[in-house]
Backbone as a printed PyTorch tensor [residue, N CA C, xyz], in Angstrom:
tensor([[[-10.4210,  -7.9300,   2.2050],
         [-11.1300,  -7.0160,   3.0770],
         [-10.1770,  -5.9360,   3.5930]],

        [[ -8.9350,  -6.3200,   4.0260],
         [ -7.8230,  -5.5010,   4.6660],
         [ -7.2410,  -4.1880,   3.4100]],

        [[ -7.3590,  -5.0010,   2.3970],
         [ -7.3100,  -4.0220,   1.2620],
         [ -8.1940,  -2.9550,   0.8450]],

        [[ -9.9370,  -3.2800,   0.9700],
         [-10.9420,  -2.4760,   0.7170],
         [-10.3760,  -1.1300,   1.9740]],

        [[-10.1720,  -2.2400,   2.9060],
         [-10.6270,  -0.8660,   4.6810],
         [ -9.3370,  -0.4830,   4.4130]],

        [[ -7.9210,  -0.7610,   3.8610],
         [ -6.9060,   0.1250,   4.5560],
         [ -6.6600,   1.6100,   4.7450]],

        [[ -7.4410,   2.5070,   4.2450],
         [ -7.5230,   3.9700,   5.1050],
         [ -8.0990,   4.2440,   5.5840]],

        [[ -8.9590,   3.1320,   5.8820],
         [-10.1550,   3.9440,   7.0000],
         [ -9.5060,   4.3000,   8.1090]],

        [[ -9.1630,   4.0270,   8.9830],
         [ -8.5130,   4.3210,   9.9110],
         [ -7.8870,   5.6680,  10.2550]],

        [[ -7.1760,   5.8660,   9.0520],
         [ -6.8630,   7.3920,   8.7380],
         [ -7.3140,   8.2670,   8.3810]],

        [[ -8.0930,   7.9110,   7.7050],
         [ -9.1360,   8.8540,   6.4220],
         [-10.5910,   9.2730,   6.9900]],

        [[-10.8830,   8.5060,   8.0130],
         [-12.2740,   8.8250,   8.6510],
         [-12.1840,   8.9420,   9.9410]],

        [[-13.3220,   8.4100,  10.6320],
         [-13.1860,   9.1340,  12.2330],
         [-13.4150,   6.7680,  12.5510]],

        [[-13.4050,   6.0480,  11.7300],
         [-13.0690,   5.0680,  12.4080],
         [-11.9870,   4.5270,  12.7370]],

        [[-12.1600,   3.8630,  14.1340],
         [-11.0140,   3.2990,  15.0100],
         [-10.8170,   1.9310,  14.5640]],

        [[ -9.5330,   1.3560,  15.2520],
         [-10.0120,  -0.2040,  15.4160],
         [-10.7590,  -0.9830,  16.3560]],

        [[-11.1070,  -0.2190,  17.2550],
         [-11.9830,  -0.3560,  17.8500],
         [-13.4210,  -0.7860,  17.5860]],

        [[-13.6470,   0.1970,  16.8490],
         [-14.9130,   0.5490,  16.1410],
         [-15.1860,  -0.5060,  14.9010]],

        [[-14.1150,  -0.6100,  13.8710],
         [-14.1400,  -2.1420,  13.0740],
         [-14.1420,  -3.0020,  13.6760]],

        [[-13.6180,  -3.2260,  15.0420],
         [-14.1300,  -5.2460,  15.4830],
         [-15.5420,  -4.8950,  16.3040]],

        [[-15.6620,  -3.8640,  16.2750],
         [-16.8520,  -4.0580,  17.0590],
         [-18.3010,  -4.1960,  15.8260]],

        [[-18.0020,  -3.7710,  15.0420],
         [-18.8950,  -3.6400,  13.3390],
         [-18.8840,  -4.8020,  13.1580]],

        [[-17.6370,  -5.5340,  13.4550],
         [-17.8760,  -7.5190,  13.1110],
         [-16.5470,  -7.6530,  12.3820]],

        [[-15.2880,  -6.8540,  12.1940],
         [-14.3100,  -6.8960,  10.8810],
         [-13.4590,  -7.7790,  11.6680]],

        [[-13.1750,  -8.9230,  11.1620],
         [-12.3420,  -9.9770,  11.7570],
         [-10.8370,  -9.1650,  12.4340]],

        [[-10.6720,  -9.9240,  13.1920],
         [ -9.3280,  -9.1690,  14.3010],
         [ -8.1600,  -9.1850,  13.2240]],

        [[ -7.5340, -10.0170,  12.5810],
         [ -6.3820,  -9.9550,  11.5320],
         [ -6.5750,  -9.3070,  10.7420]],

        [[ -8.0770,  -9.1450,   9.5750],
         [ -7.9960,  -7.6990,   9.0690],
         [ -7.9850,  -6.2380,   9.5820]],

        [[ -8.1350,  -6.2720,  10.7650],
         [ -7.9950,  -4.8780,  11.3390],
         [ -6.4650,  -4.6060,  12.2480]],

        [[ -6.2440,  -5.4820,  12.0870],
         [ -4.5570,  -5.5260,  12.7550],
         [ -3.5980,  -5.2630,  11.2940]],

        [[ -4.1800,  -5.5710,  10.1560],
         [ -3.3160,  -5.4640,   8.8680],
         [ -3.9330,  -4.0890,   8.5860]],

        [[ -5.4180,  -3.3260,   8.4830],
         [ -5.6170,  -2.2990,   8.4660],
         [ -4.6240,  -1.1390,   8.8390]],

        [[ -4.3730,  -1.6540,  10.6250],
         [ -3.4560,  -1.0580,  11.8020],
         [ -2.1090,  -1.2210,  11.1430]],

        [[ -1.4500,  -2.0750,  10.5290],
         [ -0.1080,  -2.0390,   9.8280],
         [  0.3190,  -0.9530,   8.7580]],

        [[ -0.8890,  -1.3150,   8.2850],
         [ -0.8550,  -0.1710,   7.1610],
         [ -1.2440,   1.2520,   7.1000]],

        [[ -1.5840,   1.6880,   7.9950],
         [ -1.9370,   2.9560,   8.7440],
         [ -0.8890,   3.8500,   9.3020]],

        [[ -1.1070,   5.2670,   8.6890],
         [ -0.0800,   6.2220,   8.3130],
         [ -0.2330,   6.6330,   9.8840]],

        [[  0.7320,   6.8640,  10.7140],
         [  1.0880,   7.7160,  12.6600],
         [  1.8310,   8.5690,  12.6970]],

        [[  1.2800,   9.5020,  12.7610],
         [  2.1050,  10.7970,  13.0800],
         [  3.8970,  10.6220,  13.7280]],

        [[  3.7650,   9.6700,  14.2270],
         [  5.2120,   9.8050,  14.9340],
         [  5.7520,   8.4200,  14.3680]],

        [[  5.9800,   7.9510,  13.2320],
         [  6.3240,   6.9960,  12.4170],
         [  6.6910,   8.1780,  11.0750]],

        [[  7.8470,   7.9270,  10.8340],
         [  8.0800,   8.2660,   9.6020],
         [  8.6850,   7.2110,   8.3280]],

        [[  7.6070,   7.8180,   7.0660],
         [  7.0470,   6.9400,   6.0920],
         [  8.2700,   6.1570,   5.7240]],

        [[  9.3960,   6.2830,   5.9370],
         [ 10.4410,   5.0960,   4.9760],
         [  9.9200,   3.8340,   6.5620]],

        [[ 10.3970,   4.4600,   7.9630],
         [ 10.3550,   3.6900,   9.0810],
         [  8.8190,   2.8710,   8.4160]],

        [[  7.8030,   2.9550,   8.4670],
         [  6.7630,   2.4680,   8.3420],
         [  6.2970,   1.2320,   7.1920]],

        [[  7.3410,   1.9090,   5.7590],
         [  7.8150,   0.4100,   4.9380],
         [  8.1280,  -0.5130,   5.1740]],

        [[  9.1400,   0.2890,   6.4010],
         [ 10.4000,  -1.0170,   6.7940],
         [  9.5760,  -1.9490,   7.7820]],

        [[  8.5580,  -1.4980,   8.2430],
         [  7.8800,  -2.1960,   9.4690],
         [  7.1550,  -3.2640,   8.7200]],

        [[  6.0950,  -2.5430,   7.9400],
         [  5.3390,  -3.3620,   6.5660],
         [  6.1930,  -4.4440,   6.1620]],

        [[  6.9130,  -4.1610,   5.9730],
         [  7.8380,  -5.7090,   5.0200],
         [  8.3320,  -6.5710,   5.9050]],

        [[  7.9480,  -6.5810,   7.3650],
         [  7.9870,  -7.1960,   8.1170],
         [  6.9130,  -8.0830,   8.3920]],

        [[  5.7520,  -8.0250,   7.6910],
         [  4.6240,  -8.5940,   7.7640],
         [  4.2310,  -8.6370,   6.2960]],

        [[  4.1510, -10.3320,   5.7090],
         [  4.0570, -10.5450,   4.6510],
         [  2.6090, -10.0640,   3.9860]],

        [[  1.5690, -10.4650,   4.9710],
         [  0.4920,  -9.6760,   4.3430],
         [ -0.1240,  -8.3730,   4.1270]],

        [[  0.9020,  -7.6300,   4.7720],
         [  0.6450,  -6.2000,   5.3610],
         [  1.3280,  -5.8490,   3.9150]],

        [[  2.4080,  -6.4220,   3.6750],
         [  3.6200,  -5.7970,   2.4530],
         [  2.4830,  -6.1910,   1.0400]],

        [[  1.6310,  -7.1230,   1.0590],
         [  0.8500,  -7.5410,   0.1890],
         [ -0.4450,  -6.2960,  -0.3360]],

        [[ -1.0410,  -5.8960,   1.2420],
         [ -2.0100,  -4.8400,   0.7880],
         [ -1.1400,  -3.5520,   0.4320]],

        [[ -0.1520,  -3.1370,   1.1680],
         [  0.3270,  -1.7780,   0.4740],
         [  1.0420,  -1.9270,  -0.7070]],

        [[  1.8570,  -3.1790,  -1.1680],
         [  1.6160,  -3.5050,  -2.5020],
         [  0.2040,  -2.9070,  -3.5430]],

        [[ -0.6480,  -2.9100,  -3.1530],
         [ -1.9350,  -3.1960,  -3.7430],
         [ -1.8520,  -1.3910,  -3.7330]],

        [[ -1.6700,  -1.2770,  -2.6760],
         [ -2.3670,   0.3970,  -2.5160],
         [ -1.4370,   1.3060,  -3.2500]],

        [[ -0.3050,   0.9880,  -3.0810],
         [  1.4160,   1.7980,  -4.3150],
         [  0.8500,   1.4500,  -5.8650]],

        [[  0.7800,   0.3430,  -5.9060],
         [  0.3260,  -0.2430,  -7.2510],
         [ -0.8110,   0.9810,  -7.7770]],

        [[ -2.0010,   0.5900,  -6.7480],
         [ -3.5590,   1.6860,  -7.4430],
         [ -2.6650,   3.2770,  -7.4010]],

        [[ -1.7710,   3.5790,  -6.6900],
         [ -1.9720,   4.9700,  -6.2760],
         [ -0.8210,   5.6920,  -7.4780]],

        [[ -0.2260,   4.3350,  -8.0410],
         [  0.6390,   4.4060,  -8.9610],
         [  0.1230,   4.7300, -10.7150]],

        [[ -1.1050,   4.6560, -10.6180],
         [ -1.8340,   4.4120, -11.9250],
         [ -1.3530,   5.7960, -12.3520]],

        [[ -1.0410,   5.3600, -14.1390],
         [ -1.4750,   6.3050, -14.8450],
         [ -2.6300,   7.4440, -14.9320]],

        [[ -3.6080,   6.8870, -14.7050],
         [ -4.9880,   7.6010, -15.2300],
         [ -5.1760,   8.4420, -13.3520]],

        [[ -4.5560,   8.0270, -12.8760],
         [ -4.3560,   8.5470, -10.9950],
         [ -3.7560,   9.8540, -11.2300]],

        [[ -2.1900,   9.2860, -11.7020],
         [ -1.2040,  10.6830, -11.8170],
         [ -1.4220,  11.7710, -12.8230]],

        [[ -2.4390,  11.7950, -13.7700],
         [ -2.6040,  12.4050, -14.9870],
         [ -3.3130,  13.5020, -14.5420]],

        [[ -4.1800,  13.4680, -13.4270],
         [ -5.4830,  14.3550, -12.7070],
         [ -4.2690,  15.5210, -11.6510]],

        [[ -3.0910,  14.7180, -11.8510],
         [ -2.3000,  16.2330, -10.5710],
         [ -1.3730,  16.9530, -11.2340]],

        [[ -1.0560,  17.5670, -10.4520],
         [ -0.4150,  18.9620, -11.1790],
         [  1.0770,  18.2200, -11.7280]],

        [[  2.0510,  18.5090, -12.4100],
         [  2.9810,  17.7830, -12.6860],
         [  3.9820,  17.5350, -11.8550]],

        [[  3.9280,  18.4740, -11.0340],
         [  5.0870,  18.7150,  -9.3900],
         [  4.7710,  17.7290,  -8.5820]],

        [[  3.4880,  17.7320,  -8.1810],
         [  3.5140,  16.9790,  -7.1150],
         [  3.2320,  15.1800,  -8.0780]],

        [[  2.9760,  15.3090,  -9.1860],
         [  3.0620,  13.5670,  -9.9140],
         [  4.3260,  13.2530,  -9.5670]],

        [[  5.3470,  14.2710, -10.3130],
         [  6.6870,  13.8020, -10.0950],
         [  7.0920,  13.3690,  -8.8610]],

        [[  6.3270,  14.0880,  -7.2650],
         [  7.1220,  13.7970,  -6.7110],
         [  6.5450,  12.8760,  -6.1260]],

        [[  5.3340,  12.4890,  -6.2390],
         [  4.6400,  11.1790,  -5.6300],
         [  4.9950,   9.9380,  -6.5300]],

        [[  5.4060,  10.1530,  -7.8570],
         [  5.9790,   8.8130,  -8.6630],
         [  7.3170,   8.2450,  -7.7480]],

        [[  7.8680,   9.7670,  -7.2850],
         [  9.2600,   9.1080,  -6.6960],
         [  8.9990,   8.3270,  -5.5970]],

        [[  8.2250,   8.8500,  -4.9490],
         [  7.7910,   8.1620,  -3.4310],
         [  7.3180,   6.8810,  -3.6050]],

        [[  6.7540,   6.3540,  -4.4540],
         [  6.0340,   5.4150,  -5.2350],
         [  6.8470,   4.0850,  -5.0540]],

        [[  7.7820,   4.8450,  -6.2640],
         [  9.3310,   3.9310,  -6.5300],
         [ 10.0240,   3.5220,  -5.4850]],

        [[ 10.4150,   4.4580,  -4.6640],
         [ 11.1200,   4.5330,  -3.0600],
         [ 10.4980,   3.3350,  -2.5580]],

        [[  8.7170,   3.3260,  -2.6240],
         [  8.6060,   2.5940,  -1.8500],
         [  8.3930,   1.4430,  -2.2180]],

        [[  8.5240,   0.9660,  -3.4270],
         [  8.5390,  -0.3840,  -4.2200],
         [  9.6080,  -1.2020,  -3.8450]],

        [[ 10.8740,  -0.1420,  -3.8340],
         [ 11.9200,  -0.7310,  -3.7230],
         [ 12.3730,  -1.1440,  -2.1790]],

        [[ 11.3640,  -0.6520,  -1.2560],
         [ 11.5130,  -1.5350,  -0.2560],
         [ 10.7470,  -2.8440,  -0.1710]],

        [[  9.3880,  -2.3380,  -0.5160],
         [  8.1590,  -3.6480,  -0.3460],
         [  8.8620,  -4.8000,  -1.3110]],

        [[  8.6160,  -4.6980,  -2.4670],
         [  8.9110,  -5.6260,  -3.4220],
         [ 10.0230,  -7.0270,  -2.7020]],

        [[ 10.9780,  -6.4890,  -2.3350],
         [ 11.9210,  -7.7420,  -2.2010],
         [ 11.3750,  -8.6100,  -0.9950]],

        [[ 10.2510,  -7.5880,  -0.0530],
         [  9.9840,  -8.8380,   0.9730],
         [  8.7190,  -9.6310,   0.4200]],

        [[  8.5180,  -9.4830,  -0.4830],
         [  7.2330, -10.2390,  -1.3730],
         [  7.3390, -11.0250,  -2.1930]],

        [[  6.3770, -12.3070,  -2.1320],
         [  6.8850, -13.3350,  -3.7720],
         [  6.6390, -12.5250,  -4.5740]],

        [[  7.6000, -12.3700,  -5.7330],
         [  7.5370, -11.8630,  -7.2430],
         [  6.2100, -12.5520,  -7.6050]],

        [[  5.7040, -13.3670,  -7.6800],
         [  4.3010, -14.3040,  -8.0570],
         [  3.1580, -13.7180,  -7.5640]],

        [[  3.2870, -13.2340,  -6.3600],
         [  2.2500, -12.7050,  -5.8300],
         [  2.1500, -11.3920,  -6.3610]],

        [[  3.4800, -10.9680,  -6.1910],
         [  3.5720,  -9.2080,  -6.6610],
         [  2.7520,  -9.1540,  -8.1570]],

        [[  3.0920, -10.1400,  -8.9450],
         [  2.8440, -10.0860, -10.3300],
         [  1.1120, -10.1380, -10.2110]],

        [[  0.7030, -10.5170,  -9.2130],
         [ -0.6800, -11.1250,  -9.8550],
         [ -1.5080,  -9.9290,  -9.2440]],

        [[ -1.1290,  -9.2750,  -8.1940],
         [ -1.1290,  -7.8960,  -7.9240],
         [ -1.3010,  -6.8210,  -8.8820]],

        [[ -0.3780,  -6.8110,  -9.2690],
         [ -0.2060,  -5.5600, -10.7520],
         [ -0.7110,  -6.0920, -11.6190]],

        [[ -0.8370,  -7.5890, -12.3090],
         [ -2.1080,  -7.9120, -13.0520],
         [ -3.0580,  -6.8470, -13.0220]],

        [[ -4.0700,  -6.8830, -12.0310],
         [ -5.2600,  -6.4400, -11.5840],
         [ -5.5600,  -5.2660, -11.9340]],

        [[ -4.5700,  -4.6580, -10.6330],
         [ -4.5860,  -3.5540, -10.2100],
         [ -3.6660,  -1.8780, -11.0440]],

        [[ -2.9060,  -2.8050, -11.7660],
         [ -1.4730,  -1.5500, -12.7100],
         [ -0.5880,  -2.4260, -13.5080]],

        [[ -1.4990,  -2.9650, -14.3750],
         [ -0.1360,  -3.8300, -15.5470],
         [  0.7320,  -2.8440, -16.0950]],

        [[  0.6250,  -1.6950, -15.8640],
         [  2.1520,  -0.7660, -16.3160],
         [  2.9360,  -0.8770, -15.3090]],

        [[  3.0770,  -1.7570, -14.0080],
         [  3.9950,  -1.7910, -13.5090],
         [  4.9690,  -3.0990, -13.1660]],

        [[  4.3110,  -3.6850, -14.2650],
         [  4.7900,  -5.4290, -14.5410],
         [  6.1830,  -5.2560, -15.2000]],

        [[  6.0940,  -4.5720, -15.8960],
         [  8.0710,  -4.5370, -16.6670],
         [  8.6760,  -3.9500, -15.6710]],

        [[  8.2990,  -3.1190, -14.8470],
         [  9.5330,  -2.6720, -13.5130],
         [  9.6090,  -3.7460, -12.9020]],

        [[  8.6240,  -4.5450, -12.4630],
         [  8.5490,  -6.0090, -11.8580],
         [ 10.2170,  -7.0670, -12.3480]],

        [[  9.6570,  -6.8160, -13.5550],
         [ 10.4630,  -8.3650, -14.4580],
         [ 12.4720,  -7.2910, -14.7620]],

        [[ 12.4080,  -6.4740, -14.5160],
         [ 13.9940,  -5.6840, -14.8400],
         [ 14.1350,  -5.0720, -13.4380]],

        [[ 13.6100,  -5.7090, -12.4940],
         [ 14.0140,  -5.0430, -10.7710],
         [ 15.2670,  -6.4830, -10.5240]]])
């Protein structure tokens, strides 16, 4: 569930407020809240926070993974692919080590099996 909602928060005009009051269990909207981009957080600080919370490092796993797709990066201009692949990577290489490799794997299963050999040579 924390995975479906994680931009709402950002992306629309809902709060967390507004999800527990809809019925969204309190831990998925607190992992929502983890994963949620704040103006006065800057994005490496905000990894580092994430990998502090195993399930939080699990959904933005999920969300680097989708946002990582081939058939994703193919639709943008080549400037900004390049530079969102880097950001990508950057941020793998923080999440990844606070995560089981097992879990990570079954992750990119799903969601980006082109990113299973960076998995297995990290």
């Amino acid at each position: 569930m924390a995975g479906l909602l994680h931009d709402v928060i950002e992306d629309t005009g809902w709060t967390a407020d507004r999800l527990r009051a809809a019925g969204i269990p309190d831990r998925v909207v607190a992992l929502v809240e983890a994963v949620t981009n704040r103006p006065d957080t800057a994005y490496e600080e905000k990894l580092r926070l994430i990998a502090r919370n195993p399930d939080a490092t699990l959904v933005k796993i999920a969300d680097n993974a989708h946002n990582s797709r081939a058939d994703r990066a193919a639709a943008l201009p080549p400037e900004q692919r390049e530079r969102l692949a880097a950001k990508y990577r950057a941020a793998r290489a923080v999440l990844w080590p606070a995560a089981d490799p097992g879990a990570i794997a079954t992750i990119l299963r799903v969601v980006n099996p082109d990113l299973l050999e960076e998995l297995t040579t990290r």
